[in-house]
N, CA, C and O atoms as a GROMACS GRO file, in nm:
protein
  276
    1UNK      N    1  16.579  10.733  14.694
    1UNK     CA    2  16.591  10.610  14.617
    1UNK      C    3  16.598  10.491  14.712
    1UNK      O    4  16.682  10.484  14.802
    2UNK      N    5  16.493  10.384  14.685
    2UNK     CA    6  16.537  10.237  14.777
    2UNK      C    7  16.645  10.192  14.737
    2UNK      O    8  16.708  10.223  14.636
    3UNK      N    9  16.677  10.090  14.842
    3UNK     CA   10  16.773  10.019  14.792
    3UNK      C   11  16.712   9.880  14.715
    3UNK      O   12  16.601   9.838  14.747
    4UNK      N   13  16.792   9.813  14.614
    4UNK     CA   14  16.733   9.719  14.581
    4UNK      C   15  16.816   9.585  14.616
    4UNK      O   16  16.933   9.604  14.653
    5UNK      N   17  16.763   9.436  14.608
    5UNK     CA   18  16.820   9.359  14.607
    5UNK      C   19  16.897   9.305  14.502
    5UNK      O   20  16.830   9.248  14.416
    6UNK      N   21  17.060   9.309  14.479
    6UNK     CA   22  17.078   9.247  14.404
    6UNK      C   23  17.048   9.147  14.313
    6UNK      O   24  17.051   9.146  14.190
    7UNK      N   25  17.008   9.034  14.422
    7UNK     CA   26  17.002   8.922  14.346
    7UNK      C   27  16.852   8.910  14.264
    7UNK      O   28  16.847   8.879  14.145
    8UNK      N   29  16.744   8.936  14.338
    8UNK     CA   30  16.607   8.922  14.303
    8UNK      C   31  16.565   9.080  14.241
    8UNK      O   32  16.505   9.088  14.134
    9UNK      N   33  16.588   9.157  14.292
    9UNK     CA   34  16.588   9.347  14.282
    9UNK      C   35  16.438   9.362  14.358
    9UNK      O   36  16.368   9.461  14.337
   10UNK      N   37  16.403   9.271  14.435
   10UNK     CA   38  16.349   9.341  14.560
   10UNK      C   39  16.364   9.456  14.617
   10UNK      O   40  16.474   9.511  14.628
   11UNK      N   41  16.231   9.514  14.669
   11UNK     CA   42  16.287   9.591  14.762
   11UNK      C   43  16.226   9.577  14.923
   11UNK      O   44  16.203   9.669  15.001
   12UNK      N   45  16.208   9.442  14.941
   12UNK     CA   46  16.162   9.397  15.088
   12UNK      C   47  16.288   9.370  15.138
   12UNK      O   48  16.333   9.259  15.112
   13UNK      N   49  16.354   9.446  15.205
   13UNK     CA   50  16.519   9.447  15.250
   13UNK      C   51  16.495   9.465  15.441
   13UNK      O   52  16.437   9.571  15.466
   14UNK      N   53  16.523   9.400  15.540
   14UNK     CA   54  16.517   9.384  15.652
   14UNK      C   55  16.676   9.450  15.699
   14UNK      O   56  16.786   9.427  15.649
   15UNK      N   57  16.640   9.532  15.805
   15UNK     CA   58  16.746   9.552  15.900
   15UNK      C   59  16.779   9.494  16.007
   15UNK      O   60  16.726   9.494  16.119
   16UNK      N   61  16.951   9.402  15.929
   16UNK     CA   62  16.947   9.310  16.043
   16UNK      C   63  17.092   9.346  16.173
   16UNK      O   64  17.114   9.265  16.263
   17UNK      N   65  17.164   9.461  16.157
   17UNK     CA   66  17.292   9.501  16.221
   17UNK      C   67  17.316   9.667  16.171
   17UNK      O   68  17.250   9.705  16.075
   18UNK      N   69  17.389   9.741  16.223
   18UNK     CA   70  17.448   9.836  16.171
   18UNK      C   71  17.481   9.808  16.083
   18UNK      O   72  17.550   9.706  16.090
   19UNK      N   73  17.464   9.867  15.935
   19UNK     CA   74  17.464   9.848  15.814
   19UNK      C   75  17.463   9.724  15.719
   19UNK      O   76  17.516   9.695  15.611
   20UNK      N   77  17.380   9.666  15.808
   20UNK     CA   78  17.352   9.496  15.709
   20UNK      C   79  17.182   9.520  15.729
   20UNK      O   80  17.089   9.553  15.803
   21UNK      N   81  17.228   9.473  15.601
   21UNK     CA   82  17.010   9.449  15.548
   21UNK      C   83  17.032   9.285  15.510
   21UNK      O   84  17.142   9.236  15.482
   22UNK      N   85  16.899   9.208  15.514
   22UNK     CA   86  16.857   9.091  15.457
   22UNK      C   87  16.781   9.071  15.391
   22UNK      O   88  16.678   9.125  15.432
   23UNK      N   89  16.766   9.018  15.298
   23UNK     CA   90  16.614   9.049  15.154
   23UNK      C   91  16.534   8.885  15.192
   23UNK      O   92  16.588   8.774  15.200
   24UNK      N   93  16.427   8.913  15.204
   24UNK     CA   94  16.386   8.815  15.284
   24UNK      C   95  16.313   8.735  15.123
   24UNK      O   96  16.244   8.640  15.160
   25UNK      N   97  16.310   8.745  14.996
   25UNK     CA   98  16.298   8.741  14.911
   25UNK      C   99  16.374   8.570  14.881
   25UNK      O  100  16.327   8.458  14.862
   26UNK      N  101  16.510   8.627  14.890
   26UNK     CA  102  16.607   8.558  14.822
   26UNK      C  103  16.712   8.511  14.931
   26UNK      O  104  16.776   8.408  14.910
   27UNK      N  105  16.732   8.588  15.055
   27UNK     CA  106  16.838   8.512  15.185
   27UNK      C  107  16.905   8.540  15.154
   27UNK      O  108  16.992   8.456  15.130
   28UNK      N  109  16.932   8.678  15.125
   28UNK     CA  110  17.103   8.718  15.111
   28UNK      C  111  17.124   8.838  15.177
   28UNK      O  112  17.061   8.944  15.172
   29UNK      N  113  17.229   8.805  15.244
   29UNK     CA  114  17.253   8.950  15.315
   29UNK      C  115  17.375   9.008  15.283
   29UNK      O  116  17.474   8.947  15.243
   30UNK      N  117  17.363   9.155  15.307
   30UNK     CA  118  17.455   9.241  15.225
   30UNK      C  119  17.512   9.381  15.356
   30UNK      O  120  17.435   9.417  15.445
   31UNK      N  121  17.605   9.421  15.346
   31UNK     CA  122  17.660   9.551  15.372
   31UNK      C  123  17.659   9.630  15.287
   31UNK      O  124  17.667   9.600  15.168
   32UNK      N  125  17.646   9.802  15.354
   32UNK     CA  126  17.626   9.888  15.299
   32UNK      C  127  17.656  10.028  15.346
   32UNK      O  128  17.636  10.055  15.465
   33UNK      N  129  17.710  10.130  15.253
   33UNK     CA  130  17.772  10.181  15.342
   33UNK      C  131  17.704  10.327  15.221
   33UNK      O  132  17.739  10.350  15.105
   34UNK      N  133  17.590  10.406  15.314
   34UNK     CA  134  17.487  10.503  15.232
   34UNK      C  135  17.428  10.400  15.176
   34UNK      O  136  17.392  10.292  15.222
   35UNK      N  137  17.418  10.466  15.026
   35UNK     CA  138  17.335  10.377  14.956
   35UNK      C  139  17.446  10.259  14.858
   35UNK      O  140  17.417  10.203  14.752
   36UNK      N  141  17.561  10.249  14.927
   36UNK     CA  142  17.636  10.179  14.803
   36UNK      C  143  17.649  10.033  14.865
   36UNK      O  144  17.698  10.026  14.977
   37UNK      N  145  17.612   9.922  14.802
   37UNK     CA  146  17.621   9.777  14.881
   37UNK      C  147  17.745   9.728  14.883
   37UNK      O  148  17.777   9.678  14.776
   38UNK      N  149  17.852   9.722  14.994
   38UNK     CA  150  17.950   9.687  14.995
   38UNK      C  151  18.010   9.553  14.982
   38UNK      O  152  18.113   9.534  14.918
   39UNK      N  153  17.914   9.414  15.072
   39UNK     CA  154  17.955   9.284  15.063
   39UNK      C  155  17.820   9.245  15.061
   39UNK      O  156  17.719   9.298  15.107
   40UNK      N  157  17.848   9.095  14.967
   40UNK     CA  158  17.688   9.029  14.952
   40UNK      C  159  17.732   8.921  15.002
   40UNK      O  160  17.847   8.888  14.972
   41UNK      N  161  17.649   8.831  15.095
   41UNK     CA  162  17.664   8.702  15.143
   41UNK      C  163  17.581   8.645  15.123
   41UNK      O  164  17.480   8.714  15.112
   42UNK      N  165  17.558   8.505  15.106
   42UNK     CA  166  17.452   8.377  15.107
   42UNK      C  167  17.498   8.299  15.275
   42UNK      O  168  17.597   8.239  15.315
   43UNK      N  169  17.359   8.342  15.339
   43UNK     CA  170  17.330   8.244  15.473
   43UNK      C  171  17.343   8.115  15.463
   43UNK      O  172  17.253   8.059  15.400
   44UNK      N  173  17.418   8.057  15.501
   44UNK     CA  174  17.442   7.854  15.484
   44UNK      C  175  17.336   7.867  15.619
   44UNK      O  176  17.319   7.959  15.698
   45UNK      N  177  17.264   7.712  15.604
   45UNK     CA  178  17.162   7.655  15.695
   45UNK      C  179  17.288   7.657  15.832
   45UNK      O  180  17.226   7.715  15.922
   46UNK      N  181  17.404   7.630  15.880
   46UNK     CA  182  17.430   7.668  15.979
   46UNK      C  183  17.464   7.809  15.992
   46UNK      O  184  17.556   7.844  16.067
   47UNK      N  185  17.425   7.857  15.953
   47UNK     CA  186  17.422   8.020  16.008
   47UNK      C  187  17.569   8.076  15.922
   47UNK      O  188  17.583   8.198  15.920
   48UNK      N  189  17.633   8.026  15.881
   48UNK     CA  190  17.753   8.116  15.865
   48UNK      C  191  17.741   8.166  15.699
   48UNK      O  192  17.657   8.115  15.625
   49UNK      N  193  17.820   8.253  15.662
   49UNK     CA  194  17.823   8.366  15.522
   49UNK      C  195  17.896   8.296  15.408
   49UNK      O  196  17.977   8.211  15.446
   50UNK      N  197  17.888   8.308  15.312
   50UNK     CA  198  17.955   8.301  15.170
   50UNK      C  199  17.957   8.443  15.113
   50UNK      O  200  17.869   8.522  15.147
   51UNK      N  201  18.034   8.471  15.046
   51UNK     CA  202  18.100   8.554  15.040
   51UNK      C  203  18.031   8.568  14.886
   51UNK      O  204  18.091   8.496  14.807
   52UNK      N  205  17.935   8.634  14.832
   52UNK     CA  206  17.901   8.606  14.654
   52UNK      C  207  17.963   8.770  14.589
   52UNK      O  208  17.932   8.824  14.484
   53UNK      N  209  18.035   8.806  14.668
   53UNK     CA  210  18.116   8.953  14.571
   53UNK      C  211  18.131   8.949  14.475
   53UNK      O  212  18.090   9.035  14.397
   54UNK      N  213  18.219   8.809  14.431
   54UNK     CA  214  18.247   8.792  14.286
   54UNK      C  215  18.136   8.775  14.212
   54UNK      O  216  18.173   8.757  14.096
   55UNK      N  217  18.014   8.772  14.221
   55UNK     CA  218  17.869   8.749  14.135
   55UNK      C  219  17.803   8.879  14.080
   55UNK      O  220  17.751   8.899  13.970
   56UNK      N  221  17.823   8.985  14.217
   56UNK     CA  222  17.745   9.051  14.247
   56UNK      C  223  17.846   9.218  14.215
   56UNK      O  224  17.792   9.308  14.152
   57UNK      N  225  17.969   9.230  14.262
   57UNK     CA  226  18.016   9.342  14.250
   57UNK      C  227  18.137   9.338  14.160
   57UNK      O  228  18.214   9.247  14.130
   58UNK      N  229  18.130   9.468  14.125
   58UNK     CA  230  18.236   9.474  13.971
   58UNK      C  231  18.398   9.494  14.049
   58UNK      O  232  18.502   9.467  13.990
   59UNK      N  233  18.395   9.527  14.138
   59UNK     CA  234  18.532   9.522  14.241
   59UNK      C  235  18.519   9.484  14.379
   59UNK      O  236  18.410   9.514  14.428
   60UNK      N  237  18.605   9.423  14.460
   60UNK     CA  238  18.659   9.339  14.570
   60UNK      C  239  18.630   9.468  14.634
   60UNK      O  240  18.657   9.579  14.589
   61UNK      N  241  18.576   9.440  14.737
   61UNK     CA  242  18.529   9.558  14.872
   61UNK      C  243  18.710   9.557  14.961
   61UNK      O  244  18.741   9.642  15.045
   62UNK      N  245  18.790   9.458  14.923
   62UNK     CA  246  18.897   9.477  15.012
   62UNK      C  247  19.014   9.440  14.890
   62UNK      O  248  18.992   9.322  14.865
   63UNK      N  249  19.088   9.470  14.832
   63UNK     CA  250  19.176   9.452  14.737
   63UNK      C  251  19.284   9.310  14.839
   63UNK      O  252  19.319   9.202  14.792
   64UNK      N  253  19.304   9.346  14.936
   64UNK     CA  254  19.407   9.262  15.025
   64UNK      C  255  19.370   9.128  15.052
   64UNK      O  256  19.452   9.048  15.096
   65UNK      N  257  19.225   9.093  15.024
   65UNK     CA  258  19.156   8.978  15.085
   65UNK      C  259  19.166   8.862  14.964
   65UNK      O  260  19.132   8.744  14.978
   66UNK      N  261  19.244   8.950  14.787
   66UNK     CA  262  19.261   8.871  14.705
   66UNK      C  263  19.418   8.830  14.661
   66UNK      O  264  19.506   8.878  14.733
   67UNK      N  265  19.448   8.771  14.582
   67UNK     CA  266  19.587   8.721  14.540
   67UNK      C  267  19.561   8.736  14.406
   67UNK      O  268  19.459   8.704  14.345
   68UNK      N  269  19.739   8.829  14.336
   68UNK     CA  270  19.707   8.841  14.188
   68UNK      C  271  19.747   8.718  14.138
   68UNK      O  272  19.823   8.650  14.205
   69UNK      N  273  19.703   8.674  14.016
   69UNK     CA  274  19.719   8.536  13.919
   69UNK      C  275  19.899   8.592  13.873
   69UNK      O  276  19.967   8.523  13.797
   0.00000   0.00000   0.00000
């Protein structure tokens, strides 16, 4: 099975690190760990990540990284 892109469901996905792909589609890069996508980010024009988990995954890849209401 490919993997697909979340956001677009591409499957033109670039290997850009040990377990990070980039979908050259849409500019989002993601972790992954097998076939399960762990964190999705949006590239800002200076290079650094946004964090789009909350868009994209039905649970927090790190429970600790949130605060309960």
């Amino acid at each position: 099975m490919l993997l697909r892109c979340p956001n677009c469901h591409s499957h033109d996905l670039g290997k850009v690190g040990t377990n990070q792909l980039y979908c050259w589609h849409c500019y989002i890069e993601m972790t992954i760990d097998g076939s399960d996508i762990q964190n999705i980010y949006q590239v800002e024009e200076d290079g650094s990540l946004t964090s789009l988990n909350d868009l994209f995954l039905d649970e927090p890849s790190n429970p600790q990284e949130y605060t309960a209401l």
